[in-house]
N, C-alpha and C positions, 0 to 999 in steps of 0.2 A: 257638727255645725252649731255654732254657738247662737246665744238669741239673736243679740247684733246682727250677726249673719245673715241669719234668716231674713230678719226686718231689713237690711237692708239689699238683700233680694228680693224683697216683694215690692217695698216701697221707694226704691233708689231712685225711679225716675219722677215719684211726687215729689221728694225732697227736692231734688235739682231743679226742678221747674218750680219750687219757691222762690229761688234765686233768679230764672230766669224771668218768672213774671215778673218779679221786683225789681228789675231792671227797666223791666216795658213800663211800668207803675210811674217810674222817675222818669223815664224819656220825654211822658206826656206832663208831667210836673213841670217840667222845664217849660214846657212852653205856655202851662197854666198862668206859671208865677209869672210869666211876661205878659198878661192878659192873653193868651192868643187861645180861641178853642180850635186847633187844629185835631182831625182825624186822621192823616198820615201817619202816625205810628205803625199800624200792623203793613202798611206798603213796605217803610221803611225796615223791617224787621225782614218782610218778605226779601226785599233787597239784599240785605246783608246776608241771609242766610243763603240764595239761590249763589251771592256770589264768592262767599266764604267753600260753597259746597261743590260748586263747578271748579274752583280754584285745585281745592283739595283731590278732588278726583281726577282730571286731569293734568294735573302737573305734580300732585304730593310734595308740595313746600313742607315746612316746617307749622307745626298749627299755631304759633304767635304770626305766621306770616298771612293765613290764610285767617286770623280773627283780624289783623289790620286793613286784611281788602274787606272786608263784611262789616265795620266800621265807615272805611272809607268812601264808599260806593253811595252808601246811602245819604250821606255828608255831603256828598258832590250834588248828590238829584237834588237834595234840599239846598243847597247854595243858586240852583240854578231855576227851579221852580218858585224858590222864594223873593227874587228877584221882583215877578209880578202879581205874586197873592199876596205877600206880607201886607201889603196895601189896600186888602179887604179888612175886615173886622167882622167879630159877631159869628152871624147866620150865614153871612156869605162868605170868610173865609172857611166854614166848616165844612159849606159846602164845595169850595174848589177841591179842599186838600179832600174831600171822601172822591169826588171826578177822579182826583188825580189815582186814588188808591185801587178804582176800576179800570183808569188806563194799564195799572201795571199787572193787574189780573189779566186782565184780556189780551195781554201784551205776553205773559208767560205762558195762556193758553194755546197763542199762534206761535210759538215759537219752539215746535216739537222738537227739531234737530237738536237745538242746545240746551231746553229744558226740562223734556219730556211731555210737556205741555200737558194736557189734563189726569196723566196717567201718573205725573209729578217726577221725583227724579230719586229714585235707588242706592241701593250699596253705598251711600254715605260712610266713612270709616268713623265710628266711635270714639270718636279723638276726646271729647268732654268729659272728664275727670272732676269729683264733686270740687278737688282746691281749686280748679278754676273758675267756677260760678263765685265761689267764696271770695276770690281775690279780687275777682271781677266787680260784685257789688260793694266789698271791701273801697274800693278805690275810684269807684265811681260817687260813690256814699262822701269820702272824704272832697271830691272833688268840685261837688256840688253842694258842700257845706263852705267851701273854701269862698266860693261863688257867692254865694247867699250873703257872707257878713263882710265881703268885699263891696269898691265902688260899684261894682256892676250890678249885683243885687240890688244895692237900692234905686239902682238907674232903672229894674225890672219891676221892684216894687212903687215906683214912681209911676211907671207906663200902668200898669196894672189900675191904680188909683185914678189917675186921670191923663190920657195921653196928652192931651191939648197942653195941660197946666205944664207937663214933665219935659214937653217939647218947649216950654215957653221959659223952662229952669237952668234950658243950657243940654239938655238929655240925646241924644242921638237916636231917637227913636228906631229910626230905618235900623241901623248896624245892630242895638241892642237886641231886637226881633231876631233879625237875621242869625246872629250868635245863638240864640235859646232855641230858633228853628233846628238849624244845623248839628246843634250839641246834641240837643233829643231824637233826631235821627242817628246820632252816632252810637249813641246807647243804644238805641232800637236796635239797629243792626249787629251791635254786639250782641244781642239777646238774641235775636236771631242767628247769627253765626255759631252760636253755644249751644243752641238747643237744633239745630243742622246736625249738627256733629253727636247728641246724643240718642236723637230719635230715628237715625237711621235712615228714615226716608220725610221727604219735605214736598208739597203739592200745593197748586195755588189757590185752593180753598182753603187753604188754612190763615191764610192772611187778607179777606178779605171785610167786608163789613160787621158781621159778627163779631170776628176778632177785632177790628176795632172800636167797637160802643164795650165790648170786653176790659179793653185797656183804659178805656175813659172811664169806665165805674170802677175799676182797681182804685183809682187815682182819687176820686167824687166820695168814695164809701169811705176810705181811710180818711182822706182829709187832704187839705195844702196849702193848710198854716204851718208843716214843717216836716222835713225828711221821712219823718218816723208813718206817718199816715199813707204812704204812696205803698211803703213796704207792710203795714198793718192790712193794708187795702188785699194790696196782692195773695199774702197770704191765707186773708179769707176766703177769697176767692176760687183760690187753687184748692185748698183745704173739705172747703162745704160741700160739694159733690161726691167726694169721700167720706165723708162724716155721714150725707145723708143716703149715702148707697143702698139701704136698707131699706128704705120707703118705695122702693122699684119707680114704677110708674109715675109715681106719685112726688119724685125726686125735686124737677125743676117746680113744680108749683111752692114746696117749701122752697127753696133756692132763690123764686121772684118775690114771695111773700116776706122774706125774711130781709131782702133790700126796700122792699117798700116799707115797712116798718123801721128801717135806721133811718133812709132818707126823710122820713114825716118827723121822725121823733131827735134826729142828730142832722140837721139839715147845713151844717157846717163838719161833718165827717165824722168818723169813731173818735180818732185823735184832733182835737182843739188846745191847744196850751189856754187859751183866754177862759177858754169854758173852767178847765181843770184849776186853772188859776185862784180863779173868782172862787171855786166850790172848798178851797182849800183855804182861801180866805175868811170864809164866813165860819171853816170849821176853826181855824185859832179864832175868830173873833167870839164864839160860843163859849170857847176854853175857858178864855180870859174872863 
């Protein structure tokens, strides 16, 4: 057994769930850069996974067919949920979309027959393969770059700055929201349908409030001034519990200490282009 081998028996499933965080990291980016702080993400991810994963067990599609319903599911709840929160802002739509992400816990707990309810749901078939994470964020990454230096982007960048002034520029506020809702749920539940399919078994504490203030500091830690920091985010994230596995006990207190020192000290993310900018500037200007 060669080294590779090895390391990627031991570590297969941290590698892949770099990917899949960095999916969840972008989902809630999307709706960052529209100003919106929604906490649905880990509902949305809960969604696509319970129904990526019922799909697959009970009927064994094809697995492009069953990452289309665990995409699509969650895109529907947010189309239709967003309907009446988009129109909060702030503290208060944070707090609808966290109600809404205990409706769907409590909602997978009563519902033994179809989801196993608190016992979660089993024999999930290992469909996830690391090129599909890869291709996955691969094209997500492009898609949400395409976005960004498109009109819409700066219809989001606009909202984001000042709703009032963007609605009074001609901007669509209502539909623009609703797009960044809808689209960041769709990721979610890709990352959720991906990570169904590689952990074998899926329960509805795993997508509850933890998991999501989890997804909102991926996104907060890296940054979102741009692509790169949601995925910087993620990756530390995922990475630091590992890194600090050796301190036993004593693991999460470096884990909370180590974010409280970037957020004091990097209170705009790890990744800034403006910061990096400026600091690159002053170094040619020293040169010269």
């Amino acid at each position: 057994m060669t080294a590779f081998e090895t390391f990627w028996a031991i570590y297969s499933n941290v590698v892949l769930s770099l990917g899949t965080n960095a999916l969840l990291a972008l989902s809630i980016w999307l709706t960052l850069d529209c100003g919106m702080l929604s906490i649905a993400n880990a509902a949305f991810m809960g969604i696509g996974a319970y129904s990526a994963a019922l799909l697959t067990v009970n009927f064994a599609p094809p697995f492009i067919v069953s990452l289309a319903a665990g995409m699509a599911v969650p895109a529907l709840a947010a189309a239709i949920i967003g309907l009446p929160t988009l129109r909060l802002s702030g503290v208060y739509l944070a707090m609808a979309t966290l109600a809404f992400g205990e409706v769907v816990r409590v909602f997978v707990l009563n519902t033994t027959s179809l989801t196993g309810g608190a016992l979660g749901l089993n024999g999930i078939p290992q469909l996830t393969q690391w090129w599909h994470v890869l291709l996955a964020v691969v094209a997500v990454l492009f898609v949400l770059w395409r976005l960004k230096v498109s009109r819409i982007g700066r219809a989001f960048d606009a909202i984001r700055g000042d709703e009032t002034a963007a609605s009074l520029m001609g901007v669509n506020v209502v539909a623009n929201k609703m797009l960044a809702f809808v689209l960041g749920a769709a990721v979610a539940g890709l990352a959720g349908a991906l990570d169904a399919h590689l952990t074998f078994y899926i329960g509805p504490n795993e997508y509850g409030f933890e998991r999501a203030v989890e997804i909102l500091t991926m996104t907060i830690l890296g940054g979102i001034n741009g692509l790169l920091g949601p995925i910087l985010g993620g990756t530390i994230l995922t990475l630091l519990p590992e890194v600090l596995r050796g301190l036993d006990h004593f693991r999460l207190v470096a884990n909370g200490l180590i974010l409280v020192l970037i957020v004091l000290f990097l209170p705009q993310g790890i990744w800034d282009p403006a910061r990096y900018g400026a600091w690159l500037g002053k170094r040619r200007h020293r040169r010269a």
